[in-house]
BAFI-3210 file (N, C-alpha, C; in Angstrom, 3 decimals, decimal comma, padded with zeros to 6 digits):
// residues 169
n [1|2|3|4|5|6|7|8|9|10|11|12|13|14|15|16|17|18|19|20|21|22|23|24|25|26|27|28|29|30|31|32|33|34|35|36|37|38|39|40|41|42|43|44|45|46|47|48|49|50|51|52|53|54|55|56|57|58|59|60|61|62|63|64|65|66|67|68|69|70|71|72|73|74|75|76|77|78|79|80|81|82|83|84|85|86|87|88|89|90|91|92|93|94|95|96|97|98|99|100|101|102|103|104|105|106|107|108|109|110|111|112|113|114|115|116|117|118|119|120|121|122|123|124|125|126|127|128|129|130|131|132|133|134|135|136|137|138|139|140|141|142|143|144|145|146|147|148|149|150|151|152|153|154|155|156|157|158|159|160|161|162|163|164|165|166|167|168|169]
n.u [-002,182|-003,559|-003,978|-006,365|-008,734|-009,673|-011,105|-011,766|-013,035|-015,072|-018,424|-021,182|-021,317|-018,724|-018,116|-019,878|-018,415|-015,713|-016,751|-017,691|-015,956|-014,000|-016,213|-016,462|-013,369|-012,827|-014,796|-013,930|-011,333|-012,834|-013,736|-011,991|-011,269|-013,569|-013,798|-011,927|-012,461|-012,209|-012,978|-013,447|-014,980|-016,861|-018,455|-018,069|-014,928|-015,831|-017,521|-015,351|-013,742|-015,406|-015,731|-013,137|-013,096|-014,994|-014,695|-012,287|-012,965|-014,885|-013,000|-011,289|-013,517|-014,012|-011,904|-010,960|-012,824|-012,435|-009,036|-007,246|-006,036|-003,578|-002,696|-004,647|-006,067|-004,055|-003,989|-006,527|-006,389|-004,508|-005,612|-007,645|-006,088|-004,982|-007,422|-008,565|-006,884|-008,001|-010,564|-009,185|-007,645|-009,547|-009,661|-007,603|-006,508|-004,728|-003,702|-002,794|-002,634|-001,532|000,388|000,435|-000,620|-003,826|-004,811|-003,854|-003,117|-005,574|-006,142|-004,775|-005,192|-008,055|-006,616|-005,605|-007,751|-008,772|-006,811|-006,651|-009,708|-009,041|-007,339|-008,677|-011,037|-009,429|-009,143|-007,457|-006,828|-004,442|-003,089|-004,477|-005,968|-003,201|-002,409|-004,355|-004,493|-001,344|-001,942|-003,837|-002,435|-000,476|-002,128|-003,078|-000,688|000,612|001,107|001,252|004,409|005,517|005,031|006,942|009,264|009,364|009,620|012,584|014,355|013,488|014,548|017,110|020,422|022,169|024,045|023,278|022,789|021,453|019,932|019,418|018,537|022,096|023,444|026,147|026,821]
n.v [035,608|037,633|037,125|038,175|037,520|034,594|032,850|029,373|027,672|026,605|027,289|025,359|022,903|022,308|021,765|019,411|018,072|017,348|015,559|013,788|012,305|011,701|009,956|008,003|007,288|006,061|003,362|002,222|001,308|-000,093|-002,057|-003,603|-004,844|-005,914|-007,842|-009,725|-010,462|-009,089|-006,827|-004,722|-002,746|-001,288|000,380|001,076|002,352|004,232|006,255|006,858|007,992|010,147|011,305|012,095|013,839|016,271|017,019|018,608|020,301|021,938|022,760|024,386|026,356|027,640|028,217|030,217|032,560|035,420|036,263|034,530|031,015|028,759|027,388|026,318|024,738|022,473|021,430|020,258|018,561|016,611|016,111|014,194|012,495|010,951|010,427|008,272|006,376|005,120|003,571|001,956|000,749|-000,830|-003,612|-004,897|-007,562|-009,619|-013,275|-015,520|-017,974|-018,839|-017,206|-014,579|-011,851|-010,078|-008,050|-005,928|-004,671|-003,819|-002,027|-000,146|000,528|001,470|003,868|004,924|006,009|007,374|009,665|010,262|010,884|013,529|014,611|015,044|016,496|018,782|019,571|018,622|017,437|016,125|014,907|013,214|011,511|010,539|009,149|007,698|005,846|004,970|003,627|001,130|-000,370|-000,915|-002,591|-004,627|-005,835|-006,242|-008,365|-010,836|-009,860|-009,967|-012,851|-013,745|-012,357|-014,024|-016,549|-016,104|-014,959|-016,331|-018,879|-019,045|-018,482|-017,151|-015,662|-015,783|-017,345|-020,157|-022,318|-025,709|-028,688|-030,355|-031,039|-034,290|-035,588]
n.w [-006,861|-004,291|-001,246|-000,317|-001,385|-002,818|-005,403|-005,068|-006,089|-008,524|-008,490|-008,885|-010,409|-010,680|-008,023|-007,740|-009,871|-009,095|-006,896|-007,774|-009,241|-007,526|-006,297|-008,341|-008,439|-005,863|-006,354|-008,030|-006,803|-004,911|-006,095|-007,388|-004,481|-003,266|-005,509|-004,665|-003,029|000,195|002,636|002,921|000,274|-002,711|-001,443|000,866|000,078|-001,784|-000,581|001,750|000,052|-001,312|001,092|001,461|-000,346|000,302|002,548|002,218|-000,083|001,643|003,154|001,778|000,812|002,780|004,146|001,594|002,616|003,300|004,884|002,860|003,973|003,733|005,375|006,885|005,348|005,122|007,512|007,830|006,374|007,028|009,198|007,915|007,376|009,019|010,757|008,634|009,770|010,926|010,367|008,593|010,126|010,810|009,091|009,351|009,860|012,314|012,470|014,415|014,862|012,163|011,730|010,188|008,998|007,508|005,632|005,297|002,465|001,755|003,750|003,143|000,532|001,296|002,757|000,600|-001,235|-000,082|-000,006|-002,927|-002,727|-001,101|-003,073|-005,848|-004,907|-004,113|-006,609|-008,127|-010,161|-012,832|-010,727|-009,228|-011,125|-012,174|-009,670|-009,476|-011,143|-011,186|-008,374|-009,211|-010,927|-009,142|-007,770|-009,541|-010,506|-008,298|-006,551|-008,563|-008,905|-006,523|-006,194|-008,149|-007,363|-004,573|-005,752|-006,722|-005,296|-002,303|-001,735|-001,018|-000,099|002,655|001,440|-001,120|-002,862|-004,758|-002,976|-001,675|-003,316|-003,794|-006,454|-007,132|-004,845]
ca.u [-002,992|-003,027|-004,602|-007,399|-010,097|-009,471|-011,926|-011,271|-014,434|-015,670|-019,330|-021,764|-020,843|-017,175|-017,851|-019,948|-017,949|-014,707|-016,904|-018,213|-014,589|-013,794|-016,498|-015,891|-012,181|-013,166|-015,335|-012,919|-010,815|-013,559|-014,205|-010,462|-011,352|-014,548|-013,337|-010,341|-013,627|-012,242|-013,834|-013,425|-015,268|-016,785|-018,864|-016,435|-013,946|-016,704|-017,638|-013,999|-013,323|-016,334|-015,905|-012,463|-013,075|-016,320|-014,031|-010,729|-013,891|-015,288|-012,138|-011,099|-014,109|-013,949|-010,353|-010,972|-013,344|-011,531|-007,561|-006,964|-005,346|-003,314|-002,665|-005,848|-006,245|-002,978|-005,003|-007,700|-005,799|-003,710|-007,051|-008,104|-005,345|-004,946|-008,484|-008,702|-006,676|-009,346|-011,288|-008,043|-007,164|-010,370|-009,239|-006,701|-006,602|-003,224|-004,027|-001,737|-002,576|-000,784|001,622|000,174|-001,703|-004,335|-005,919|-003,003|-003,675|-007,269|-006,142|-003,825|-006,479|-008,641|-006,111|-005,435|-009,249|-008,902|-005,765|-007,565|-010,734|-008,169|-006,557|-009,746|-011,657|-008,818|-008,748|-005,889|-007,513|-003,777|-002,531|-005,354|-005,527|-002,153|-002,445|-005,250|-003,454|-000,516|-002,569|-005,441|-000,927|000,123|-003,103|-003,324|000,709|001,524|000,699|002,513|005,669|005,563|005,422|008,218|010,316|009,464|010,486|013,919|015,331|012,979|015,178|018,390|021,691|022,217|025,045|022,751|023,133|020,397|019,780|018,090|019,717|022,794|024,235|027,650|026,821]
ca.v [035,350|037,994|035,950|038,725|036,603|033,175|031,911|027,874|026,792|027,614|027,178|024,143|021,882|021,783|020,957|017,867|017,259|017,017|015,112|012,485|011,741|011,329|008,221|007,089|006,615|005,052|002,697|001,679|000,857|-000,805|-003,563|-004,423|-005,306|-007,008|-009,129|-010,309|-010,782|-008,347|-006,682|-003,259|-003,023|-000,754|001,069|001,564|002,842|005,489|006,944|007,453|009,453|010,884|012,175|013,210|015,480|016,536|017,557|019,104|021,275|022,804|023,636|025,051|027,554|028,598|029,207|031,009|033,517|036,515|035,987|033,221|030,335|027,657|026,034|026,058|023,588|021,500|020,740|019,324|017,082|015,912|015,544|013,000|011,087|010,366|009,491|006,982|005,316|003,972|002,535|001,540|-000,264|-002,177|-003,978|-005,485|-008,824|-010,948|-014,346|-015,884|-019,524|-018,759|-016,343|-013,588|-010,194|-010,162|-006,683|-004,447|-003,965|-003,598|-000,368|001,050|000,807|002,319|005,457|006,147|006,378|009,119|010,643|010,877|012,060|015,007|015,324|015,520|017,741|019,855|020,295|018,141|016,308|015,684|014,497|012,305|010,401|009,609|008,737|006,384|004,871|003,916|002,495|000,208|-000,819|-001,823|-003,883|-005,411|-006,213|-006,824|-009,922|-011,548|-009,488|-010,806|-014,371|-013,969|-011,987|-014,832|-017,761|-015,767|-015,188|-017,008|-020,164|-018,496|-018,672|-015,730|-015,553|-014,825|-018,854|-020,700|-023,297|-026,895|-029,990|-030,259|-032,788|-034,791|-036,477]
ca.w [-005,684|-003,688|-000,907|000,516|-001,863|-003,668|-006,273|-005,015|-006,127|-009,548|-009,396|-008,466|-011,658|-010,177|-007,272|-008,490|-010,543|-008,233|-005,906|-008,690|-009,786|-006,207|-006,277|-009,483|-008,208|-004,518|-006,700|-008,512|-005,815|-004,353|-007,159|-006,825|-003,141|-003,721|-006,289|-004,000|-001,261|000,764|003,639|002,289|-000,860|-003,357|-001,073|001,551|-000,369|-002,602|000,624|002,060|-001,431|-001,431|002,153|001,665|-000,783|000,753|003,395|001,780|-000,671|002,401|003,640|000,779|000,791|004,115|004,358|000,852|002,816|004,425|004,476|002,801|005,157|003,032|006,986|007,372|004,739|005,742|008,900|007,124|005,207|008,096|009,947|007,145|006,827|010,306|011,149|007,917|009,990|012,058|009,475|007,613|011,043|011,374|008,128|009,667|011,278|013,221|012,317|014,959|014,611|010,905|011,825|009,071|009,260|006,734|005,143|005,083|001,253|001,804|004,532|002,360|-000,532|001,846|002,842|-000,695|-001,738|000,843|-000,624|-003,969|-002,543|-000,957|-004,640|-006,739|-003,893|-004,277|-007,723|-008,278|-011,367|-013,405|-009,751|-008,934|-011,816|-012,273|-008,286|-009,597|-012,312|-010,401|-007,339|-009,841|-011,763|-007,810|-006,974|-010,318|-010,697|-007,223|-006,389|-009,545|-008,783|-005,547|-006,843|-008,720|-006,327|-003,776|-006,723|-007,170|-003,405|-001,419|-001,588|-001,640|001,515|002,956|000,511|-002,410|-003,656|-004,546|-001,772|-001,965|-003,459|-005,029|-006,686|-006,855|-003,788]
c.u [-002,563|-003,333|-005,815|-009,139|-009,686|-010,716|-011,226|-012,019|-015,249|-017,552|-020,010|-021,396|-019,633|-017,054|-018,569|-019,437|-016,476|-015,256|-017,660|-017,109|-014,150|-014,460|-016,358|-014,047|-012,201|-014,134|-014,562|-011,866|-010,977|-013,956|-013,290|-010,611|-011,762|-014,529|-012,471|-011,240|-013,057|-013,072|-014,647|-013,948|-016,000|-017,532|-018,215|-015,291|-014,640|-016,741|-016,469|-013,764|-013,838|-015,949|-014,651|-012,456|-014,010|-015,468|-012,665|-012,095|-014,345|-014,395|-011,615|-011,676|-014,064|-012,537|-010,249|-012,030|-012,607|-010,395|-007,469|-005,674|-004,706|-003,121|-003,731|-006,451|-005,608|-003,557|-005,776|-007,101|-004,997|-004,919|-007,790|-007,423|-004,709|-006,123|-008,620|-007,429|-007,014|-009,759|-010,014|-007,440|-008,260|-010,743|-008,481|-006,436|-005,101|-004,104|-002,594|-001,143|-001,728|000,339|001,470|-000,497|-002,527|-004,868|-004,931|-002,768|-005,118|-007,110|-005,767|-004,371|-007,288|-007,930|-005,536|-006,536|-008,807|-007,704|-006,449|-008,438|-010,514|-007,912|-007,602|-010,666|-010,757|-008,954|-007,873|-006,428|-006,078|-002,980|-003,105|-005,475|-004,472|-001,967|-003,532|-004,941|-002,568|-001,126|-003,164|-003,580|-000,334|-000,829|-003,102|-001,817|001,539|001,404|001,505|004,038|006,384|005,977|006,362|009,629|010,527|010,487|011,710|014,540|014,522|013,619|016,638|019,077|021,599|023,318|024,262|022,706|022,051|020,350|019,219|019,292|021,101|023,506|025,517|027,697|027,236]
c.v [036,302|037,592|036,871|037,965|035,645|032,581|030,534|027,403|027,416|027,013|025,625|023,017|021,314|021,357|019,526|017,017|016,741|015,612|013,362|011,857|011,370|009,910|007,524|006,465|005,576|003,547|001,601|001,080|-000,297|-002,276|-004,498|-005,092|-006,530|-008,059|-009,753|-010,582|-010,309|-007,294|-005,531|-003,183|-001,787|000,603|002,302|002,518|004,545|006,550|007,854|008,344|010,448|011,961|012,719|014,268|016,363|017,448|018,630|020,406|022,284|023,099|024,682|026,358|027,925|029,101|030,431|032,351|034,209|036,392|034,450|032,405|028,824|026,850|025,961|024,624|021,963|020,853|019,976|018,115|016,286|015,451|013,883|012,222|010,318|009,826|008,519|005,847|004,523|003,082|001,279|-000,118|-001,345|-003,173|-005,037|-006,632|-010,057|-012,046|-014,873|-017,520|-019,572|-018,117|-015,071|-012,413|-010,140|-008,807|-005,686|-003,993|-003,039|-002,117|000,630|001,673|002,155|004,140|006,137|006,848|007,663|010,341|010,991|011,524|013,868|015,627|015,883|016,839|019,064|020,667|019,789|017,246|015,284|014,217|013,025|011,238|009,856|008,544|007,301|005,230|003,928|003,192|001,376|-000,459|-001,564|-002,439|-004,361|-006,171|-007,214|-007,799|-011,178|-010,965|-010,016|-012,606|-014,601|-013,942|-013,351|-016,467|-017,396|-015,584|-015,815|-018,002|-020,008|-018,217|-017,053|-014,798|-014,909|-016,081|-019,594|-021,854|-024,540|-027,824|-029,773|-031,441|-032,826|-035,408|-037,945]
c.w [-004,587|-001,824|000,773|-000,425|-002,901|-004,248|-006,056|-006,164|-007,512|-009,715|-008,954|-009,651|-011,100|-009,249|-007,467|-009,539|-009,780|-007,159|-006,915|-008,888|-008,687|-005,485|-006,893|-008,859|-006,902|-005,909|-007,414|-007,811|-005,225|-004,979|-007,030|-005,712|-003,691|-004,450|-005,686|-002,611|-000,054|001,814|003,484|001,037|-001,405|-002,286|-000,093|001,334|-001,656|-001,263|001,495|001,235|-001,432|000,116|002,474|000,790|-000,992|001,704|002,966|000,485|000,651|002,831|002,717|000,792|001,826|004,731|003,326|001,498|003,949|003,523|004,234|003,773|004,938|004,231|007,238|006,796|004,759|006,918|008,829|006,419|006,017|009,222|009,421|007,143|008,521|010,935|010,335|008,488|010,992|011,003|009,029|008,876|011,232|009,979|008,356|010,370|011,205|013,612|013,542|014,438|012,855|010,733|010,853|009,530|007,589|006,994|005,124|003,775|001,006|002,706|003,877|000,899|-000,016|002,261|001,531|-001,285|-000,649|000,188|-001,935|-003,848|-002,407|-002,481|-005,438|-005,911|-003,645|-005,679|-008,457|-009,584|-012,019|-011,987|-009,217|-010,049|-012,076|-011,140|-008,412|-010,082|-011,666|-009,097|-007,927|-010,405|-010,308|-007,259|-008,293|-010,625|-009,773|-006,493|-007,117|-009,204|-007,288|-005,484|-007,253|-008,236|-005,344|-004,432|-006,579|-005,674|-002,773|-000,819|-001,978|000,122|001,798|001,980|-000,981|-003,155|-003,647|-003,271|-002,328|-002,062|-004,226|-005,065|-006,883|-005,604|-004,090]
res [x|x|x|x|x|x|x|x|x|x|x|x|x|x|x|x|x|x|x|x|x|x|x|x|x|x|x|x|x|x|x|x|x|x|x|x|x|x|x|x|x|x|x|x|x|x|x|x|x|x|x|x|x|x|x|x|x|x|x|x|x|x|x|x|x|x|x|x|x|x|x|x|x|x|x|x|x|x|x|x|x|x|x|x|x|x|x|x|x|x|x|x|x|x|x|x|x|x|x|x|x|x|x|x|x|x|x|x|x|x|x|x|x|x|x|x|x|x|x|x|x|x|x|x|x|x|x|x|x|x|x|x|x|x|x|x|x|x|x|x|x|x|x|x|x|x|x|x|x|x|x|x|x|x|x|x|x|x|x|x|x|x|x|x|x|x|x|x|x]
***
């Protein structure tokens, strides 16, 4: 690369096809929500994908014309992942009367669909799916591991000892 012209972009197929895999993965995301009646749901989360690597593609080609400008692209991607956290924030709701914050899976859902959109709109295909994999393995897992974790110290001294009754009284 000598970086006075960069082939990013091979070709209209690639980019629909970067940008299909980019909803197919938000969609996917999105079902996880929806099924958990979530606020954020399939559409939501297609769209975010879709529009980050709608966004991280056009940068791509227009930094690739002239001198190529790999900060040029770093900008863009730091652009995205700092505005998804608007959306990501209006997800979020401090239940007081309960003492909880509800949707901070549902944001973080939401800012990875964007990190994938970045990965696949890059090009990043091996990156992105693994990135998919393990996100669809920590919303389908983490919930039970949670449960369990909570069963095993939840009810435990600060000592590390189980707590509750004990007998010989």
């Amino acid at each position: 690369m000598d970086g006075s012209s960069v082939d990013l972009i091979h070709g209209n197929w690639d980019v629909i096809g970067r940008l299909l895999a980019a909803m197919v993965a938000g969609f996917v995301l999105g079902v996880n929500r929806d099924l958990r009646g979530k606020a954020a749901g399939v559409r939501t989360h297609g769209l975010v994908a879709i529009g980050a690597s709608l966004v991280t593609i056009i940068s791509m080609e227009v930094a690739s014309v002239g001198t190529y400008d790999p900060n040029a692209i770093a900008r863009v991607v730091q652009g995205i992942i700092t505005g998804i956290g608007f959306i990501g924030g209006g997800v979020i709701l401090k239940l007081p009367e309960h003492r909880t914050v509800q949707g901070l899976t549902t944001a973080a859902s939401v800012w990875i669909a964007a990190c994938l959109g970045i990965s696949f709109g890059a090009g990043m295909w091996r990156t992105a799916v693994f990135g998919l994999v393990l996100t669809m393995l920590a919303l389908l897992t983490g919930g039970a591991i949670e449960l369990i974790a909570t069963r095993i110290f939840k009810n435990r001294d600060p000592d590390g000892h189980a707590s509750g009754h004990q007998s010989g009284h």
